[in-house]
C-alpha positions as CSV (number, residue, x, y, z in Angstrom):
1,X,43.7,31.2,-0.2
2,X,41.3,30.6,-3.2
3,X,43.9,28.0,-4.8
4,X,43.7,26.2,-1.2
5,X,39.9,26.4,-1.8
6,X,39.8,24.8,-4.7
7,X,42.2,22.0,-4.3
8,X,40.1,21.4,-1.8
9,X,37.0,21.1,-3.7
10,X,38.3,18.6,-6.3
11,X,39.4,16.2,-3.3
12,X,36.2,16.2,-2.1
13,X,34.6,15.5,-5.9
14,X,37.3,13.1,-6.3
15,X,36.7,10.9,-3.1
16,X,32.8,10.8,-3.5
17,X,32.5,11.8,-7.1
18,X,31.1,14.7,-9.0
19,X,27.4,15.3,-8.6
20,X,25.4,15.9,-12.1
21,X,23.4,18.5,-11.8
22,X,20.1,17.8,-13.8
23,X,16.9,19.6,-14.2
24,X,15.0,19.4,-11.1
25,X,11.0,18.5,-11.2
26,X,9.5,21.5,-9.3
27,X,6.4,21.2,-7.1
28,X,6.7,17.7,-8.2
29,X,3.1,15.6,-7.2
30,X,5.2,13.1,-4.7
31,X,5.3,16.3,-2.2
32,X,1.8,15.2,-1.1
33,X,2.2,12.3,0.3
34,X,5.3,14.0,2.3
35,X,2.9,16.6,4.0
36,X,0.4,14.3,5.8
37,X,-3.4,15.8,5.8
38,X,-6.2,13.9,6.6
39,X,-9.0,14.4,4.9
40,X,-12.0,13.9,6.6
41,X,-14.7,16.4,5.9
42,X,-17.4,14.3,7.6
43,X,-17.8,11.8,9.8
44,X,-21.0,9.6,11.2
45,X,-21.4,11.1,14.2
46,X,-21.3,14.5,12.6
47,X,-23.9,13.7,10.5
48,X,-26.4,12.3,13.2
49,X,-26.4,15.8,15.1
50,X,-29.3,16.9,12.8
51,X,-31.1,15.3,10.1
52,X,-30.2,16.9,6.5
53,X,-32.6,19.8,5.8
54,X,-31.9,19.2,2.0
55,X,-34.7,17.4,0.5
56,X,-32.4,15.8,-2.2
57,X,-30.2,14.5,0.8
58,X,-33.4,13.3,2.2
59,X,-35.0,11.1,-0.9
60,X,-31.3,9.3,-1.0
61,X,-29.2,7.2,0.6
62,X,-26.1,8.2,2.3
63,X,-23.3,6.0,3.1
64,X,-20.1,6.2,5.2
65,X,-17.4,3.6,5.4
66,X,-13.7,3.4,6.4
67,X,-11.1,3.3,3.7
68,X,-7.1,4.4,3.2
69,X,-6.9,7.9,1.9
70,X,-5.1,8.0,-1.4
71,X,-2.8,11.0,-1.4
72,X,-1.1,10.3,-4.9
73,X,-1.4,8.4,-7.9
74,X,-0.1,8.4,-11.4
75,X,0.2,6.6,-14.8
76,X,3.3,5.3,-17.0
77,X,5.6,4.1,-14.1
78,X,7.8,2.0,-14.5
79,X,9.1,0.9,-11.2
80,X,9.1,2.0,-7.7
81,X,11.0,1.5,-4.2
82,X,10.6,2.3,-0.8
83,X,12.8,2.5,2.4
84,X,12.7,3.8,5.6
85,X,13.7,7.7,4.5
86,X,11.8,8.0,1.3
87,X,9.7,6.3,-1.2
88,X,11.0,6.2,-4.9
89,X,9.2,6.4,-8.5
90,X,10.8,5.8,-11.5
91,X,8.9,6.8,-15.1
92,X,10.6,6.7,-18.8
93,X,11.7,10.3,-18.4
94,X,11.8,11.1,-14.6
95,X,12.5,10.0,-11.1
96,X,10.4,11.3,-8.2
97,X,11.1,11.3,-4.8
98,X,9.1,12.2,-1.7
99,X,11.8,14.5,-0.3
100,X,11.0,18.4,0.0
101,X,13.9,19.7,-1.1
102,X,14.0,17.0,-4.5
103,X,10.7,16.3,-5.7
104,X,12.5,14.5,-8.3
105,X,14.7,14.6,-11.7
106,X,14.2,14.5,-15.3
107,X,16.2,11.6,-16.8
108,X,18.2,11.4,-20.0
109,X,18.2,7.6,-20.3
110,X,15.0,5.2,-19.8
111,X,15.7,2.5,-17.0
112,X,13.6,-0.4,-16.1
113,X,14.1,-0.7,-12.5
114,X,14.9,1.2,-9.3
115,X,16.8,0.6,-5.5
116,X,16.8,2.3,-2.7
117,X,19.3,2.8,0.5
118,X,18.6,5.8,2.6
119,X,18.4,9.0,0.7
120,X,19.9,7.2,-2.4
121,X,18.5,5.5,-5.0
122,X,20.3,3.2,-8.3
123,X,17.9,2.9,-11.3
124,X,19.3,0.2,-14.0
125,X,18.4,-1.3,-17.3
126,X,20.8,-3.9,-19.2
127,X,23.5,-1.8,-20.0
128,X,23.9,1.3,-17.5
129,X,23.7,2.2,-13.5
130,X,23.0,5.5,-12.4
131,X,23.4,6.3,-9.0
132,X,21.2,9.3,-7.4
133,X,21.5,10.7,-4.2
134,X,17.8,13.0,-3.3
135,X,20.1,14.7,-0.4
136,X,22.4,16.4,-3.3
137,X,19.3,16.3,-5.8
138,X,21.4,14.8,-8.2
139,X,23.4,12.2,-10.7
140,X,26.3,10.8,-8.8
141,X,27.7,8.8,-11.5
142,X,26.6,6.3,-14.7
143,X,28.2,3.2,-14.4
144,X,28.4,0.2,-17.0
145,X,27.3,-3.5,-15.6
146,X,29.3,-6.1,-14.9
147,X,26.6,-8.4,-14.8
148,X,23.4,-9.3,-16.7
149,X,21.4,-9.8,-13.4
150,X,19.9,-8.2,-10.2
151,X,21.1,-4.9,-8.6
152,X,20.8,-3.8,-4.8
153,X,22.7,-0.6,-4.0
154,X,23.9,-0.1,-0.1
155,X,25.8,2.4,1.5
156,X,28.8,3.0,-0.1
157,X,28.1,0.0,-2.9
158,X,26.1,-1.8,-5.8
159,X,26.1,-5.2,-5.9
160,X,25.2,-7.2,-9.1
161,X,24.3,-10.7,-9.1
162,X,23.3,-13.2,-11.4
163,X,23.5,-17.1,-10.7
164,X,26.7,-17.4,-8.8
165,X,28.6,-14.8,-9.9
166,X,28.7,-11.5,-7.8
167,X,30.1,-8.1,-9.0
168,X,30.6,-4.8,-6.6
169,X,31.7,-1.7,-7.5
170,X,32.1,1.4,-5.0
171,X,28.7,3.7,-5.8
172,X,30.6,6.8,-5.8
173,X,33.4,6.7,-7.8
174,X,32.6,3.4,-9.8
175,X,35.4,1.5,-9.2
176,X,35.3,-2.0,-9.8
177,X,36.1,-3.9,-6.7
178,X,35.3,-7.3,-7.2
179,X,34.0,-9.6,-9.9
180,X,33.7,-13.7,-9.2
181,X,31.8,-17.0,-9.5
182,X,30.9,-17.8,-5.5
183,X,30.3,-21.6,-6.1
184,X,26.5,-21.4,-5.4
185,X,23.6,-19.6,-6.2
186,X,22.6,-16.2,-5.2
187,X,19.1,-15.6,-4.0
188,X,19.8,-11.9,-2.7
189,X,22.5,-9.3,-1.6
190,X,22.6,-6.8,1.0
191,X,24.0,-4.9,3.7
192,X,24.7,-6.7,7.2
193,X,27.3,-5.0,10.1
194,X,28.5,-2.7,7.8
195,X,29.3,-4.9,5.3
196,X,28.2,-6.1,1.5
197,X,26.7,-9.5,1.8
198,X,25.1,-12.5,-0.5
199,X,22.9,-14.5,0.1
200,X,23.5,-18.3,-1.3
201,X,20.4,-20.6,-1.7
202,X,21.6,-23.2,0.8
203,X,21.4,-19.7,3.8
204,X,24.9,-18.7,3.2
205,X,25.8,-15.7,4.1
206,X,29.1,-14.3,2.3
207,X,30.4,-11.1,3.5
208,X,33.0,-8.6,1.8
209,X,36.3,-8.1,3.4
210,X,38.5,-5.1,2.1
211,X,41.6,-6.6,2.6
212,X,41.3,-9.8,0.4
213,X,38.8,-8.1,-1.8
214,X,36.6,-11.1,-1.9
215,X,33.7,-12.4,-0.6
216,X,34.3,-14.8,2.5
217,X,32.0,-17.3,4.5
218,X,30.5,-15.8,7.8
219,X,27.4,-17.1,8.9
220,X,24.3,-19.1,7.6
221,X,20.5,-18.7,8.4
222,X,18.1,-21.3,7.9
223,X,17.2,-22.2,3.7
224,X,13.7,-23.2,4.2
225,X,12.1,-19.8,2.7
226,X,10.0,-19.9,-0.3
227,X,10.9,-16.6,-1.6
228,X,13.7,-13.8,0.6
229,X,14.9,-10.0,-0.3
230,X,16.8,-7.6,1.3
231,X,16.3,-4.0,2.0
232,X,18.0,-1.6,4.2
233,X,19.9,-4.0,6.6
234,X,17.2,-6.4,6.6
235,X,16.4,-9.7,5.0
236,X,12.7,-10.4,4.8
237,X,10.5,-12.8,2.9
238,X,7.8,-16.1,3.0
239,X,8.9,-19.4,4.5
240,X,8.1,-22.6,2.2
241,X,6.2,-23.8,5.3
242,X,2.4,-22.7,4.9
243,X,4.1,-19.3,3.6
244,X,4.4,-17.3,6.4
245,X,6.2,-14.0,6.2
246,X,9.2,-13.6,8.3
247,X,11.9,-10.4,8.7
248,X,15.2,-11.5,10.0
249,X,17.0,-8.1,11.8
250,X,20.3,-9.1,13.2
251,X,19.5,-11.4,15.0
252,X,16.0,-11.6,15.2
253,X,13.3,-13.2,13.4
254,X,9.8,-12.1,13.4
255,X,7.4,-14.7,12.0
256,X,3.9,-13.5,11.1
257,X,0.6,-15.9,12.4
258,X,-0.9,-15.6,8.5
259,X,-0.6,-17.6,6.0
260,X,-0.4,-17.1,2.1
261,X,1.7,-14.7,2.1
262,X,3.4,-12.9,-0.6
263,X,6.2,-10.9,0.3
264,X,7.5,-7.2,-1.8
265,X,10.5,-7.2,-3.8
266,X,10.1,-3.2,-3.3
267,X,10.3,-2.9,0.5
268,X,9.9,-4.8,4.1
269,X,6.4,-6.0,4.0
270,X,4.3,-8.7,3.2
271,X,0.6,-9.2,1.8
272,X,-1.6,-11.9,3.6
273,X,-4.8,-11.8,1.4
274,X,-5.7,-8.2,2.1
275,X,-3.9,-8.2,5.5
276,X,-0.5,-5.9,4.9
277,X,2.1,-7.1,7.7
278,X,5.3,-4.6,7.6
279,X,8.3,-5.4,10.8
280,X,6.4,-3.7,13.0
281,X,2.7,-3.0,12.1
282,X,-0.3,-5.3,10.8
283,X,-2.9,-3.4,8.8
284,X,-6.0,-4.8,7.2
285,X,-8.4,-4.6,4.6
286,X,-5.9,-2.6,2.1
287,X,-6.6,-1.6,-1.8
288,X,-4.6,-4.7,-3.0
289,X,-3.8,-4.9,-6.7
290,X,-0.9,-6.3,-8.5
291,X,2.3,-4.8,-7.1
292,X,2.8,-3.5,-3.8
293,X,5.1,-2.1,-1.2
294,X,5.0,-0.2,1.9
295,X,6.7,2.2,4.5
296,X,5.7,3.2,8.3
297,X,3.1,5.7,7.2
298,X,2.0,4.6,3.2
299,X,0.9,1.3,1.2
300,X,2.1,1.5,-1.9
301,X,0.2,-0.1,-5.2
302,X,1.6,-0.4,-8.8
303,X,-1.3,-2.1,-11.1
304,X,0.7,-2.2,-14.5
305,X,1.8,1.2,-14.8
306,X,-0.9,2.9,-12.7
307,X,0.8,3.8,-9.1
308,X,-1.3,4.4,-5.9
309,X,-0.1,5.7,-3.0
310,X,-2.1,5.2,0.3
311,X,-1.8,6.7,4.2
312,X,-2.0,4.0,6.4
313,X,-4.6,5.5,8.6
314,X,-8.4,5.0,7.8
315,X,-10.9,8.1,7.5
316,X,-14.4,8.2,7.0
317,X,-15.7,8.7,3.3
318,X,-19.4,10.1,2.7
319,X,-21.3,8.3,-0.6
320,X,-24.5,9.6,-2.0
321,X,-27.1,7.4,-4.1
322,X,-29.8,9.2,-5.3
323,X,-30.9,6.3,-6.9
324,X,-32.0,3.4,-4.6
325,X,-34.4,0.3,-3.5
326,X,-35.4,0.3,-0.4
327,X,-35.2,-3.7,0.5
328,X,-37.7,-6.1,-0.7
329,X,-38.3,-9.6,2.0
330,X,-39.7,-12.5,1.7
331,X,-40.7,-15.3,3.7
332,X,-39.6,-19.0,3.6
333,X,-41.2,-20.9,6.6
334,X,-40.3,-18.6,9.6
335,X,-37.1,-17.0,8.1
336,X,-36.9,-13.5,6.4
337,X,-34.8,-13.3,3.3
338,X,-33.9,-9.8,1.7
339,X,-31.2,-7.6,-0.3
340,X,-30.1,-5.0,1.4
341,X,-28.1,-1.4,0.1
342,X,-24.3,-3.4,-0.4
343,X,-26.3,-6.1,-2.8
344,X,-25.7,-9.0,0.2
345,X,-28.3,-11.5,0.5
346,X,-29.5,-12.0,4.6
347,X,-31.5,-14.3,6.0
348,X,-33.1,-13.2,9.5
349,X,-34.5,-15.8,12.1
350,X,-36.1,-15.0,15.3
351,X,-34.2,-11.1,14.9
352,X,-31.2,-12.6,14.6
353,X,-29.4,-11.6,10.9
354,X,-27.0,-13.2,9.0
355,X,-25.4,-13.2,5.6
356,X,-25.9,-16.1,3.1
357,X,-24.9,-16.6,-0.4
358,X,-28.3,-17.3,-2.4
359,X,-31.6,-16.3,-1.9
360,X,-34.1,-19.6,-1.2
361,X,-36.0,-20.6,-4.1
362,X,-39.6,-21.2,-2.8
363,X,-39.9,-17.2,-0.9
364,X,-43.3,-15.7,-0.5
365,X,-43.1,-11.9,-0.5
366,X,-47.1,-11.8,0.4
367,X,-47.7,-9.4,3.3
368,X,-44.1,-8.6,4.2
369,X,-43.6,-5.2,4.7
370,X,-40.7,-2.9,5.8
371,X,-41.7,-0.5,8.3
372,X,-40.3,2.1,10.9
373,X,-37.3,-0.1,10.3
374,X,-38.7,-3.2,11.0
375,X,-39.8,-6.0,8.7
376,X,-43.9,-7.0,9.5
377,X,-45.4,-10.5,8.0
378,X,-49.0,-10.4,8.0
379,X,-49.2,-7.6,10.8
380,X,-46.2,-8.9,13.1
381,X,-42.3,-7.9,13.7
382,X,-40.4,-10.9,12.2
383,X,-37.2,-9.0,11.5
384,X,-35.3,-5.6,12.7
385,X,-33.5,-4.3,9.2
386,X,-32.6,-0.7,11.1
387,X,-32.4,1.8,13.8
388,X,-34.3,4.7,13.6
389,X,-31.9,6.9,15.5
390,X,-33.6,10.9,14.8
391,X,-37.0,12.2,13.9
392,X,-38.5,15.6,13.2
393,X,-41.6,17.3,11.6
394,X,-40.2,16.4,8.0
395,X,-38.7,12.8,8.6
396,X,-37.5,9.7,10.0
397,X,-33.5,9.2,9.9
398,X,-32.6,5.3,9.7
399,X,-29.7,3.9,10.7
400,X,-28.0,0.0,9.3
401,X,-24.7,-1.2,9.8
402,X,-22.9,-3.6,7.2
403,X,-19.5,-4.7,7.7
404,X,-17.6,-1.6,7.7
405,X,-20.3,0.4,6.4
406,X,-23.1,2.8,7.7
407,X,-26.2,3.5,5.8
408,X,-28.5,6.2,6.4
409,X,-32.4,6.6,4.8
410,X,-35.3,8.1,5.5
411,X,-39.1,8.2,5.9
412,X,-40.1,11.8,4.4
413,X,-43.4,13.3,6.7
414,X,-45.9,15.1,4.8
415,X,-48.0,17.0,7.8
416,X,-49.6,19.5,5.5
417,X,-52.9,19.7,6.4
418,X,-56.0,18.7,4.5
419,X,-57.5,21.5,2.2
420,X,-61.2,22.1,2.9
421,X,-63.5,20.4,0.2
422,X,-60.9,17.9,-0.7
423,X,-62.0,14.5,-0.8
């Protein structure tokens, strides 16, 4: 019974290959961003139940505005990757992974770059693949190029490219499968109907077959993109034309309305300015800095070797400046100029405000004062700056919108009454 067993065993190992055990990265930082907890200790409307008894909140000014909670960042990475299952980080010494049950790996060999399929990942440098699966928690095999170029791993494969040649080896055992020069070159490789695929520059699409072990002709899509990747069954990129980011998923492509796009090399999504635009999902106003990527739930940042991770659901975030000007106007034929709290220059006509560049350079500040919220000029209203929204015996709460912003100030009432022989 036990020799059955065992036979057994080495099949299996031999079919899909051994699994390296290495030392496993314990309560490893990536965890948080698997355990989704907003954090939102305040809020505006929590704060305009009751104006602040705290004097100190009272001489400052409090600010709330919308912004992506940042559940994880880090320093000295070298590369990242994200899919639909998890998102991958790769260091000098480590390999992180936002799976419970594999935080991540220490690494005996520095690689430059990581790719993701599913619950796998293949991290590469010039000379050596190694293949990870975060469902085992471990090594599945080191593997030596074939080619000096680009790696995608998909189920079952790694496919290395570079010009027109093409290389694929199986993922698990390392056998080499197929190594050629395809005529044309390669812009990216993938996985399409079950199969391997390239992708030729001209939108052909080459796809493996088993039984001739080569790469045959089976489709085209359309050549007009400016820049096209491939992860996780899906090609995705910007078109030359006004750069637009498209996904192409089977069938079906999705075209975005932005332009000036760029598109991630690291996962399906595209950056539109500050506009993120996944397959399914348009998010704005996002962190941006030099690298980026993205899954249904984060946006993902790598600014040299400094990685952010962000959930992509706003919360509220409470500021405190104990140190501020209240707003100065001035008065340039019947406009009202002024800086508010964000630094913005405003110009305010007939109580109508708007935001301009510069302030005007002939501006008499003479008898403009800011009152009860309100902006007098010689004695008159000429301009509403904000709301007072709650009062009591010791002050005035104000209230001012900018952009995505709300500030809150207040006027401080001294009722204390007048000492007898005081003058």
């Amino acid at each position: 019974m036990k020799k059955s067993v065992l036979i057994t065993f080495c099949i299996v190992f031999l079919l899909y290959g051994c699994a390296e055990k290495q030392k496993v990265i314990t309560g490893g930082q990536l965890l948080q961003v698997v355990s989704h907890v907003k954090a939102e200790p305040s809020n505006p409307k929590d704060f305009e139940l009751k104006i602040p008894e705290s004097s100190m909140i009272r001489n400052s000014l409090v600010s709330f505005n919308k912004t992506y909670q940042r559940v994880y960042s880090d320093s000295n990475v070298t590369s990242m990757a994200a899919g639909k299952e998890m998102i991958t980080v790769l260091k000098p010494d480590e390999i992180g992974f936002t799976i419970t049950s594999c935080p991540g790996l220490y690494l005996k060999n520095t690689y430059d770059n990581v790719r993701v399929y599913g619950l796998e990942a293949a991290i590469y440098n010039s000379s050596h693949i190694d293949v990870y699966s975060a469902s085992e928690c471990a090594s599945l095999g080191t593997y030596p190029r074939m080619l000096n170029g680009s790696v995608e791993i998909v189920p079952n494969y790694i496919i290395e490219w570079a010009g027109s040649q093409a290389a694929l080896r199986n993922s698990y055992n390392g056998d080499e499968l197929y190594t050629g020069d395809t005529g044309l070159l390669i812009k990216a490789a993938g996985y399409v109907n079950g199969a391997p695929v390239l992708l030729q520059e001209n939108g052909y699409i080459l796809t493996y077959d088993k039984s001739m072990q080569a790469f045959i002709l089976t489709g085209q899509i359309p050549s007009g993109y400016n820049e096209i990747y491939h992860s996780e069954g899906r090609f995705y990129g910007t078109l030359k034309d006004e750069k637009k980011f498209f996904v192409l998923d089977n069938d079906t492509v999705k075209i975005s309305d932005n332009t000036d796009c760029t598109a991630s090399p690291y996962s399906v999504s595209g950056l539109c300015g500050t506009t993120l635009i996944t397959d399914s999902e348009i998010y704005h106003d996002l962190p941006v800095k030099d690298k980026f990527a993205s899954t249904s739930t984060t946006f993902i940042t790598l600014d040299k070797s400094n990685i952010n991770i962000y959930y992509l659901e706003t919360v509220w975030q409470r500021f405190l400046s104990m140190s501020y000007e209240r707003p100065k106007a001035c008065v340039s034929g019947k406009t009202v100029y002024y800086k508010s709290f964000s630094g913005s220059i405003y110009q305010n006509i007939n109580g109508k405000e708007s935001k301009i560049s510069v302030m005007p350079k002939k501006c008499s500040s003479k008898n403009v004062v800011l009152n009860y919220g309100e902006f007098y000029c010689s004695g008159k209203k000429c301009g509403k700056f904000a709301i007072p929204i709650k009062n009591n015996k010791d002050a005035v709460m104000y209230r001012r919108v900018e952009d995505n912003t709300i500030y809150y100030y207040f006027d401080n009432l001294d009722f204390s009454p007048v000492k007898s022989g005081s003058k």
